[in-house]
DOKOL-573550 format. One line per field, with one value per residue (C-alpha): residue in one letter; z, y, x. Coordinates in pm, 1 decimal. Example, Ala and Ser with C-alpha at 12.3 -4.5 7.8 and 13.67 -1.06 7.14 Angstrom:
% residues 2
aa: (A, S);
zz: (780.0, 714.0);
yy: (-450.0, -106.0);
xx: (1230.0, 1367.0);
% end
This chain:
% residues 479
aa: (X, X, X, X, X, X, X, X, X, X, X, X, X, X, X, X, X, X, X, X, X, X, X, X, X, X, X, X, X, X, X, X, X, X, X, X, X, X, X, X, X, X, X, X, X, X, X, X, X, X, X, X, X, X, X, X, X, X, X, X, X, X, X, X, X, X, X, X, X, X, X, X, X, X, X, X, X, X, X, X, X, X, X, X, X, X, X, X, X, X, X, X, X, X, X, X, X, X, X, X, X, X, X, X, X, X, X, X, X, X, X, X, X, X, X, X, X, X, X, X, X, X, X, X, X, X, X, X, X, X, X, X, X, X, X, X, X, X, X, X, X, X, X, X, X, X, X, X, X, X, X, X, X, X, X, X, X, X, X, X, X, X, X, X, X, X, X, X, X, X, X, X, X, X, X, X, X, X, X, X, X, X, X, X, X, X, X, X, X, X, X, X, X, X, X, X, X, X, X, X, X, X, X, X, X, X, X, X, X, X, X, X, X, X, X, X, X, X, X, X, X, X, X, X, X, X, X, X, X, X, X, X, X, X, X, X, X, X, X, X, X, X, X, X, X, X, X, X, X, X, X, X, X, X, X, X, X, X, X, X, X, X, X, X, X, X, X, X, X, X, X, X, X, X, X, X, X, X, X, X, X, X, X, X, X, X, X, X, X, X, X, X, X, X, X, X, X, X, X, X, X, X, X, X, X, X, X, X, X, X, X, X, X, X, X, X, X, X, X, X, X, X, X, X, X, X, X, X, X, X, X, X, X, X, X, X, X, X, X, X, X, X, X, X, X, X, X, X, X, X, X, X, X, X, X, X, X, X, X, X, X, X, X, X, X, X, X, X, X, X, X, X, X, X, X, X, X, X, X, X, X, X, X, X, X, X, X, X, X, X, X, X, X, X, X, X, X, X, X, X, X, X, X, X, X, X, X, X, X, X, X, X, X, X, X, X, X, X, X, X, X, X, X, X, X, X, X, X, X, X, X, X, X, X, X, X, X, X, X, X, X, X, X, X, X, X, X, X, X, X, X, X, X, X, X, X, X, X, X, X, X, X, X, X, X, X, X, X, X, X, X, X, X, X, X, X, X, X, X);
zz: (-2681.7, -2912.0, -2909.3, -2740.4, -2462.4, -2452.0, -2399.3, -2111.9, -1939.6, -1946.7, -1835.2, -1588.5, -1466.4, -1505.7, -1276.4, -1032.0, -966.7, -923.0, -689.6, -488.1, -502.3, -404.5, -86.1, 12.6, -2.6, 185.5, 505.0, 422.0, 499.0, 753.1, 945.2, 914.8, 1033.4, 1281.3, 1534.1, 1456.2, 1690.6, 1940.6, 1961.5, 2231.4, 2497.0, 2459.2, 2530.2, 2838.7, 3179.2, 3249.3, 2902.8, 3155.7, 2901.1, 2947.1, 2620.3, 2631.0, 2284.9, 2116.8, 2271.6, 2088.0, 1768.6, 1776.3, 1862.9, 1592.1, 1344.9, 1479.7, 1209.3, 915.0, 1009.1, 963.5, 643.6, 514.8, 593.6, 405.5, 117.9, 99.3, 70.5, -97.9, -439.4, -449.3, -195.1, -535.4, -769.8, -580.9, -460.0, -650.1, -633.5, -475.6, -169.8, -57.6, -83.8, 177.7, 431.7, 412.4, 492.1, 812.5, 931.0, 972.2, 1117.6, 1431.1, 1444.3, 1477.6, 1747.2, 1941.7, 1907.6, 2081.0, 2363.4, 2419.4, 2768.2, 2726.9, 2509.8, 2381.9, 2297.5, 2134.1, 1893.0, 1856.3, 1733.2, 1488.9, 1356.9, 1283.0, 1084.6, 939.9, 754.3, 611.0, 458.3, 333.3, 147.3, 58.3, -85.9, -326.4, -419.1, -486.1, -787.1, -940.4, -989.3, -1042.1, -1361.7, -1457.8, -1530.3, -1684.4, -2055.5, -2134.4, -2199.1, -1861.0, -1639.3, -1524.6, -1350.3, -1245.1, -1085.3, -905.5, -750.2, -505.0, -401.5, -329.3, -156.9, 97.9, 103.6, 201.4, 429.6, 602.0, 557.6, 768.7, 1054.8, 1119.7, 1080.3, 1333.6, 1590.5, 1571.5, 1655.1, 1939.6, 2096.1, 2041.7, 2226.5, 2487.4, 2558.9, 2479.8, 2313.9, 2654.8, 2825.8, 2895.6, 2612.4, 2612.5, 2889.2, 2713.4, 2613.2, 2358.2, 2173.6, 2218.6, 1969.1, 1730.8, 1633.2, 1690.8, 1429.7, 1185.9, 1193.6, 1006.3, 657.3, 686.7, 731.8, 422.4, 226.0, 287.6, 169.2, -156.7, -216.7, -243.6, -526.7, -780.2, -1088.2, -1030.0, -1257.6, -1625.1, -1596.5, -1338.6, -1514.0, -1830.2, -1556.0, -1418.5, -1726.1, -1671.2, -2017.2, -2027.7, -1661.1, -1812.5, -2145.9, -1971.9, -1713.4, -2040.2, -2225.2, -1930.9, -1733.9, -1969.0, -2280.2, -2494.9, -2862.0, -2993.7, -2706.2, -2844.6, -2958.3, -2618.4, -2457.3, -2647.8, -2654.6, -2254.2, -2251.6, -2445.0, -2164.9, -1868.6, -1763.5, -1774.2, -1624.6, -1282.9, -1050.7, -1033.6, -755.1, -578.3, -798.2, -1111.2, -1029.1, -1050.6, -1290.2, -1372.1, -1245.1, -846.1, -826.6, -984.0, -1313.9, -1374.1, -1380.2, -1053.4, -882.1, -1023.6, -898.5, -535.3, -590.2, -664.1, -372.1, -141.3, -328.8, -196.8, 129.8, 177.7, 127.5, 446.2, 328.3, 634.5, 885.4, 786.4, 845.0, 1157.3, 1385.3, 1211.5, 1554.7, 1755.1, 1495.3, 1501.4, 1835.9, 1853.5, 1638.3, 1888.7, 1799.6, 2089.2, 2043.4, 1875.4, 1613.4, 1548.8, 1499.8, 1256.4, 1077.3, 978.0, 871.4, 662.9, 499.3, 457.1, 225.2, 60.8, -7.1, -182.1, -405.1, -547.9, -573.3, -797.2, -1020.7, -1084.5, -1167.3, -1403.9, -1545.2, -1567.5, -1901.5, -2089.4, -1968.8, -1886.3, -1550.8, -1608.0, -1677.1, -1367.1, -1116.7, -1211.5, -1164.3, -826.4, -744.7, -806.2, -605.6, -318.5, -339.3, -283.4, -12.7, 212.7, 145.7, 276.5, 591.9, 698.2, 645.2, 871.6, 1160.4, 1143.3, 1313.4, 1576.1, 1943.4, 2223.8, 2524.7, 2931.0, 2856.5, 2537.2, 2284.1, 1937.7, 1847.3, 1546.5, 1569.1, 1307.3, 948.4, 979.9, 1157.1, 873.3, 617.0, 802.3, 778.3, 399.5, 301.0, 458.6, 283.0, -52.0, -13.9, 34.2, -277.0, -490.7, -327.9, -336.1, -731.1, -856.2, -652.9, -408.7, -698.2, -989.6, -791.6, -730.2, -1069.8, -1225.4, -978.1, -1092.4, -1459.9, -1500.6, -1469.4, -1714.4, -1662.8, -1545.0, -1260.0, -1220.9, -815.5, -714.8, -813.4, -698.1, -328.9, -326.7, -410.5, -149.5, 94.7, 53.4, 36.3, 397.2, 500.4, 388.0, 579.1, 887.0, 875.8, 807.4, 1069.0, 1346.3, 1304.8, 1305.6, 1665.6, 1705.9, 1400.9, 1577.2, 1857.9, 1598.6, 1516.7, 1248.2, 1010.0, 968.3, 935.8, 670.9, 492.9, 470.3, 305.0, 38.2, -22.6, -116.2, -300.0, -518.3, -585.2, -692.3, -984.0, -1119.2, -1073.8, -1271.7, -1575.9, -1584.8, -1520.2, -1526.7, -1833.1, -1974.5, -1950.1, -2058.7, -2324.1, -2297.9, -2310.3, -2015.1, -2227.9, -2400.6, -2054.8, -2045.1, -1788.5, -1919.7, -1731.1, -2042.0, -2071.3, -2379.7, -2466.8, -2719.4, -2688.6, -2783.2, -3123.1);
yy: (-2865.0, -2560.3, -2210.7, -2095.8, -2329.1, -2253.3, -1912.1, -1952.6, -2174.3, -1906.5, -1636.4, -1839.7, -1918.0, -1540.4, -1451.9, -1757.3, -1637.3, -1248.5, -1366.1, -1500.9, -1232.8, -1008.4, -1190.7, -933.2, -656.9, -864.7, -846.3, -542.8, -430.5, -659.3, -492.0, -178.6, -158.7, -455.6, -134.0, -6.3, -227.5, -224.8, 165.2, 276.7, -48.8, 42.7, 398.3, 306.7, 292.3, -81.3, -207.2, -142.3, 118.8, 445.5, 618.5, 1005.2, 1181.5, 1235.4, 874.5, 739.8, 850.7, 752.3, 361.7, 349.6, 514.5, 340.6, 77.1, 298.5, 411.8, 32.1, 69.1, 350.9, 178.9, -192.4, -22.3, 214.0, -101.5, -357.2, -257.2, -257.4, -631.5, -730.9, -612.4, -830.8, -1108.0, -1128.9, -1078.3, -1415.8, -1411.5, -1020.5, -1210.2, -1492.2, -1225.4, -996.8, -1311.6, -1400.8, -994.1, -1030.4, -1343.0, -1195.8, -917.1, -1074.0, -1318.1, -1029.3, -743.6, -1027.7, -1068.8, -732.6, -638.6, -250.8, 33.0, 53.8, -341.8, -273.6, -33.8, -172.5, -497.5, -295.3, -135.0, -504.4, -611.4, -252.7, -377.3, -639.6, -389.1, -177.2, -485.0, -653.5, -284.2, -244.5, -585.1, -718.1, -431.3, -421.3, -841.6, -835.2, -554.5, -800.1, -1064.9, -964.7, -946.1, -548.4, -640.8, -736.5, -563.7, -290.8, -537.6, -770.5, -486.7, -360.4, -732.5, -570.2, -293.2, -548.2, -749.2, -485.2, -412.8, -712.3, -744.8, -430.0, -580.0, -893.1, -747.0, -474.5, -822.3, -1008.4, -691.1, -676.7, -1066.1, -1086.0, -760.4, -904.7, -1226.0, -1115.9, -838.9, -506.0, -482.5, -460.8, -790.9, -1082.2, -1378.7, -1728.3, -1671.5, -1291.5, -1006.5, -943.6, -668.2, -935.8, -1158.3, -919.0, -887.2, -1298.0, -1445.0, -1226.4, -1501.1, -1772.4, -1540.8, -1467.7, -1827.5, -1897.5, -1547.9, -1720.8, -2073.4, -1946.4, -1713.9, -2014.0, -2187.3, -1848.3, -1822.0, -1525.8, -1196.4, -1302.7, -932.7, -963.8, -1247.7, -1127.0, -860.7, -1165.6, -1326.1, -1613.4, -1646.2, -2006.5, -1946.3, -1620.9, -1822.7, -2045.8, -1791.4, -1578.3, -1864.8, -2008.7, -1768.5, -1457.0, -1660.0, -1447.6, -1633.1, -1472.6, -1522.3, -1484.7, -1106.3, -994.0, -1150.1, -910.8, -600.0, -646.4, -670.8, -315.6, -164.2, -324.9, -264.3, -651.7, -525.3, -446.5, -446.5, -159.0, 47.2, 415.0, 611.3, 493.9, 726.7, 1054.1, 1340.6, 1676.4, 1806.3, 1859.5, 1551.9, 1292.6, 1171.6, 1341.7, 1005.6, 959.4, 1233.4, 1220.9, 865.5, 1039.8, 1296.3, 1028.5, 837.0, 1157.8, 1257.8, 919.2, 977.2, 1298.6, 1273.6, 1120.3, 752.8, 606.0, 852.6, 659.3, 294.9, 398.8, 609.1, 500.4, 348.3, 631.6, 875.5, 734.5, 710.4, 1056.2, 1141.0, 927.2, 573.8, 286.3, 98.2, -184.8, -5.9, 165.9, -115.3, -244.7, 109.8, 51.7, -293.0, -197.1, 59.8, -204.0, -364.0, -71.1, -40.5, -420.1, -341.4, -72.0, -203.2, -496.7, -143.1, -43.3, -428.3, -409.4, -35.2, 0.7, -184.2, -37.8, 346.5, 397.1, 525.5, 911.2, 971.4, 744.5, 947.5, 1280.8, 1150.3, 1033.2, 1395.5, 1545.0, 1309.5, 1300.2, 1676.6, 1737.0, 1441.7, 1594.6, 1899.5, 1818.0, 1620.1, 1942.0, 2137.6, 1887.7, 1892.6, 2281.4, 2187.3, 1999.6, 2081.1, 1965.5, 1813.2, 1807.1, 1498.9, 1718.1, 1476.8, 1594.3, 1545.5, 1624.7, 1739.0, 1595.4, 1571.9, 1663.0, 1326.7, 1165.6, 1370.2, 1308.0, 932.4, 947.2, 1141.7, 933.0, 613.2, 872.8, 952.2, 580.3, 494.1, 770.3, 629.2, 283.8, 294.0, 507.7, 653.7, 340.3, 69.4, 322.8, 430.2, 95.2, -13.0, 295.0, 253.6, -120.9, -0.6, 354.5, 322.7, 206.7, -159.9, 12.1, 176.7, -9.1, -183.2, 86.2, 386.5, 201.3, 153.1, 564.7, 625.9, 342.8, 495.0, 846.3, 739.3, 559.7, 891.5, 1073.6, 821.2, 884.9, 1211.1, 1171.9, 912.1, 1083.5, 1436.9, 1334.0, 1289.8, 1664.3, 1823.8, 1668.3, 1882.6, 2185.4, 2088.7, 1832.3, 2118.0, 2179.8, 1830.0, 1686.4, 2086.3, 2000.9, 1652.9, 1828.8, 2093.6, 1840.6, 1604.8, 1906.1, 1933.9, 1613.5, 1693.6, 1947.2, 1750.4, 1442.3, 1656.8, 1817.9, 1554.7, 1180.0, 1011.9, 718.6, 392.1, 190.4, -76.3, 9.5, -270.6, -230.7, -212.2, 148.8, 326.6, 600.0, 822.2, 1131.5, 1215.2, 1341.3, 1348.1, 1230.3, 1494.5, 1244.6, 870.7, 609.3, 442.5);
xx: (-395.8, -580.9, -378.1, -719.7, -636.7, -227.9, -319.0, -563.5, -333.3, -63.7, -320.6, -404.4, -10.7, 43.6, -229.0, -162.1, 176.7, 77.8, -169.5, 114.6, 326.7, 49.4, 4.1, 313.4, 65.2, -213.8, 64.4, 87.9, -244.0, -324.1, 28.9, -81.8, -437.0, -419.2, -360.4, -615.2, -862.0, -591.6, -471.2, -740.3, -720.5, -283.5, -353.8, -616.8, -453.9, -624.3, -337.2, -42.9, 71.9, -79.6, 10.3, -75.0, -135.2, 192.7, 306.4, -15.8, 28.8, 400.3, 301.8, 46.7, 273.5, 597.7, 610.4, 635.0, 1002.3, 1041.2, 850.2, 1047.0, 1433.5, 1290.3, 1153.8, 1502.4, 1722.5, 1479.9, 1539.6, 1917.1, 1909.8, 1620.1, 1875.9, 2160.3, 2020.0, 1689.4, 1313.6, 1260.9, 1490.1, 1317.4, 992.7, 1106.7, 1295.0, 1009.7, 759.2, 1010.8, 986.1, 654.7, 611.2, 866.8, 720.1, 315.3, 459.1, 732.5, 382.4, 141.7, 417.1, 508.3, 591.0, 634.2, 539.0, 957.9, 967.1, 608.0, 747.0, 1028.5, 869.0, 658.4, 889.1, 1078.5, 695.6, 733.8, 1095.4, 867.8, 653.3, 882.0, 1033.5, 690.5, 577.3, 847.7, 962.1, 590.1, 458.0, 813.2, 750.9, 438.7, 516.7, 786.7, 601.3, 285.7, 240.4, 162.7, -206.3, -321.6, -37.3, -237.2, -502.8, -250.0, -65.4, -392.3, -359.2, -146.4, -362.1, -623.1, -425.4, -325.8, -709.0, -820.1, -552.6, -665.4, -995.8, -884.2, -713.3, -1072.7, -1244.9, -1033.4, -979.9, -1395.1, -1416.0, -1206.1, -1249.5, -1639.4, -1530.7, -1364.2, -1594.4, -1328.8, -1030.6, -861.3, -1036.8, -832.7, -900.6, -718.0, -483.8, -375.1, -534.5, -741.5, -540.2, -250.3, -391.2, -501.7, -164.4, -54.6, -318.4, -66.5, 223.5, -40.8, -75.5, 308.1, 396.5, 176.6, 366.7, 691.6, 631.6, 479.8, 738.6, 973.6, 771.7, 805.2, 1003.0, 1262.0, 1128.1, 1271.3, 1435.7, 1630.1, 1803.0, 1842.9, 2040.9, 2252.6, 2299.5, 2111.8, 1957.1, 1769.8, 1633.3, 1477.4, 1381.6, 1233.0, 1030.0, 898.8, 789.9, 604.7, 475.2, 393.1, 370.7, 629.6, 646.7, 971.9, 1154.0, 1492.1, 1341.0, 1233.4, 1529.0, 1762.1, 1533.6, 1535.9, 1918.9, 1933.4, 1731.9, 1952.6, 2324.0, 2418.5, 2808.0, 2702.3, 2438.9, 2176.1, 2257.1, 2047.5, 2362.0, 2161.2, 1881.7, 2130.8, 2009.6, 2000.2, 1665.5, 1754.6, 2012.5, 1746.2, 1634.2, 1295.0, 1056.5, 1186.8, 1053.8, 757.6, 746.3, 824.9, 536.2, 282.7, 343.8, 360.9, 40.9, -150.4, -47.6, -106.7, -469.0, -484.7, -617.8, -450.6, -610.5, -948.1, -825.6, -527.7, -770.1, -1125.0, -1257.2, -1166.3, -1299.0, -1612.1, -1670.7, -1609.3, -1930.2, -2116.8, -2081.6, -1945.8, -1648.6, -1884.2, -2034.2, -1735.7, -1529.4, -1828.5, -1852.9, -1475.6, -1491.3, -1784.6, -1570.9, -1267.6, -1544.1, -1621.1, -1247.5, -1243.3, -1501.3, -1414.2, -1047.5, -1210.5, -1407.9, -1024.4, -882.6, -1179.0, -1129.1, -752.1, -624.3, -934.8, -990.6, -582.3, -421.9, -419.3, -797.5, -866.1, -616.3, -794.5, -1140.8, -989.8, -873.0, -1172.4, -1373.7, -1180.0, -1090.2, -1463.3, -1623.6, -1243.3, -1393.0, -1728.8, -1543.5, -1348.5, -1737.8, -1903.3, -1681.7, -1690.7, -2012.1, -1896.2, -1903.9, -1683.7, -1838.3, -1734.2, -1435.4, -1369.6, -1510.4, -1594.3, -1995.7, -2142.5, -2506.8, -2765.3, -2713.6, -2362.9, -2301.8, -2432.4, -2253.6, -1945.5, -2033.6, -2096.9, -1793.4, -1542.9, -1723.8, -1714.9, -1325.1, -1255.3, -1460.4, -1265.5, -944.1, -984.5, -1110.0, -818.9, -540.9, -509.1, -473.7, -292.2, 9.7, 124.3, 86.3, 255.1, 528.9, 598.1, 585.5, 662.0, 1054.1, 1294.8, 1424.3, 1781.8, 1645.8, 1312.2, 1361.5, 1582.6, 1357.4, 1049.4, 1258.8, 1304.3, 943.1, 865.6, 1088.6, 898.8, 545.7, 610.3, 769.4, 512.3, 241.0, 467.7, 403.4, 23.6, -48.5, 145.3, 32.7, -334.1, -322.0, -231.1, -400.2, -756.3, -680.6, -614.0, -973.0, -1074.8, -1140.7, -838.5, -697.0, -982.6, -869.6, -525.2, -612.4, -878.7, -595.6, -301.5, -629.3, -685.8, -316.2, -283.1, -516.5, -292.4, 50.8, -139.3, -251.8, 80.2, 343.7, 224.4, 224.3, 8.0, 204.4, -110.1, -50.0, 293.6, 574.7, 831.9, 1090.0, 944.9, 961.0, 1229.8, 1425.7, 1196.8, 879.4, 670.5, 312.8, 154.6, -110.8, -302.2, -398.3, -196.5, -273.0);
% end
């Protein structure tokens, strides 16, 4: 076998097993938006449910207080018990909660159940970037890491796809379809992908850092040579023990500093995932459908309006898998700001427009309709290419080995928090007027802009091993 072919075989086992970790984030989109299709037939009176406003927002946005509690205690469970074994229990939360969502028999034991699948994204959210980062050669990390934001795209992507099939099948979302109703299987068909998540997860090697961290030297020896194709494996092996505390486990008390109780790249790991949120990305794919039949579209074309903007969403993802490793994560953030800073801005002009008629529906009078229409596809493009993708893979790299899973659980924890907030305040910043709400998303996008110049630093090229507890942004290019 040539050295040529030695290294493309390792590539290729590199990005084999990222694929499969990624498959966490692909439940983790499909979870998350497979409300989407069925959010207006639970809130009709004809589901059995009759959600009012506030109600409504709380069952769509239910499963990120899941979210937020599995990504809180999946990095120090990672750090105990391993990368592997999170993998596998995330895989089982969301195969309980697909089947206990389908079968629900009230609004309570429907929220409760998503908040069980939203446990499973919490886990899947932190433990799949930090593995991913693990195991990828420095090279190619920043598109393997961007693996996981297209994952949870083209999860989100297959659950609009499904909800549009069967509420096309059955006729409406809320029409009965193979002895249940539709809605009721939009969330079933979820237990086949987590059935596949959890029987992969059982065939990856454990992250070679993790143990180095348990001591388990030829395991990791093994895992390095293998799977990232390190040649002085001896070399790495002991430059990754000086960057881990091989005496105890890494615990949340590891992430202690001086700067308001927490070392500073933590909280500018929290910022960045507050940032992402606060955009309002989610408001697009949670409450797409109704939005758009609110501008005048029916239930069918708005269901096909957001799965044409899921696609957008994958192919720009694949722009950023292509982009990362050669123009760097910092340059392609800003860009992101500025773009999204100004088609929010447009969003929150348009609906300035908008009148309300006799049921107090929103319509937006020609072109604004149109412009509306545009801009959201424009914000998703400027999201999906740079600030969707980037913050996962800085999160997975941008933390010392030491503190790596359990500062990637906190800035989990408070990017979920912060989509809480997002996805259930929607519901009553709309009636505020969707001027405002698209104005307080282009205010925190044009933030963003200014906390990315200032504080986040380039981690492209960089080995894990070279990130430190600082937070300091290089001001010229790496040679």
């Amino acid at each position: 076998m040539s050295r040529v072919q030695t290294a493309a075989g390792i590539q290729g086992r590199v990005i084999a097993v990222s694929i499969a970790a990624a498959l966490g984030g692909f439940l983790f989109g499909f979870d998350t938006a497979v409300i989407n299709g069925a959010v207006d037939a639970l809130a009709g009176d004809v589901s059995g449910f009759d959600l009012g406003v506030g109600l409504k927002g709380f069952a769509v946005s239910s499963a990120l207080i899941g979210c937020a509690v599995g990504a809180w205690f999946a990095g120090p469970i990672a750090n105990k018990r391993g990368r592997i074994p999170v993998m596998v229990a995330a895989a089982a939360l969301f195969f309980l909660s697909a089947i206990g969502s389908g079968l629900a028999f009230s609004v309570v034991d429907l929220i409760i159940w998503r908040v069980v699948g939203g446990l499973g994204v919490g886990a899947a959210s932190v433990i799949a970037p930090a593995y991913i980062a693990e195991v990828s050669p420095a090279h190619i990390r920043g598109r393997l890491g961007s693996l996981q934001q297209l994952a949870i795209v083209t999860g989100i992507f297959a659950a609009l796809l499904s909800d549009a099939m069967l509420a096309g099948i059955a006729g409406e979302a809320a029409a009965p379809l193979w002895g249940l109703t539709a809605w009721r299987w939009m969330f079933i068909v979820e237990a086949i992908p987590a059935l596949v998540y959890g029987i992969m997860s059982l065939r990856l090697p454990e992250s070679p850092r993790y143990l180095v961290g348990k001591g388990e030297l030829e395991k990791a020896e093994q895992v390095l040579t293998t799977v990232t194709g390190t040649v002085d494996v001896k070399a790495k092996i002991a430059e990754i023990t000086g960057t881990i505390n091989t005496d105890r486990t890494g615990s949340l008390r590891d992430l202690r500093g001086n700067r308001f109780g927490l070392k500073p790249v933590v909280w500018v790991g929290i910022l960045l995932s507050v940032f992402q949120q606060f955009v309002g990305i989610n408001v697009i794919f949670y409450y797409s459908t109704t939005l758009w039949q609110s501008v005048g579209f029916g239930e069918a074309q708005a269901l096909l309006i957001t799965v044409i903007t899921s696609v957008t969403n994958i192919v720009v993802t694949i722009i950023a898998i292509m982009l990362v490793d050669k123009v760097g994560r910092r340059v392609m953030l800003l860009v992101g700001s500025v773009g999204m800073t100004l088609t929010l801005g447009l969003m929150a002009l348009a609906f300035s427009f908008g009148t309300l008629d006799a049921a107090g529906t929103v319509t937006l009078p020609d072109p604004w309709s149109t412009v509306a229409l545009i801009c959201a596809n424009g914000f998703v493009v400027f999201f999906g290419a740079t600030w969707g993708p980037l913050v996962w893979v800085l999160l997975g790299e941008m933390f010392p080995n030491s503190i790596r899973a359990a500062a990637l659980a906190v800035a989990a924890a408070a990017q979920w928090a912060a989509n809480f907030f997002i996805s259930t305040t929607f519901p009553a910043f709309s009636e505020i007027g969707l001027t405002f709400a698209y104005g307080f998303y282009a205010f925190f996008a044009l933030l963003s802009f200014f906390f990315v110049y200032f504080k986040v630093a380039e981690t492209k090229g960089k080995e894990l091993e070279e990130m430190t507890d600082d937070a300091k942004v290089e001001r010229r290019p790496r040679r």
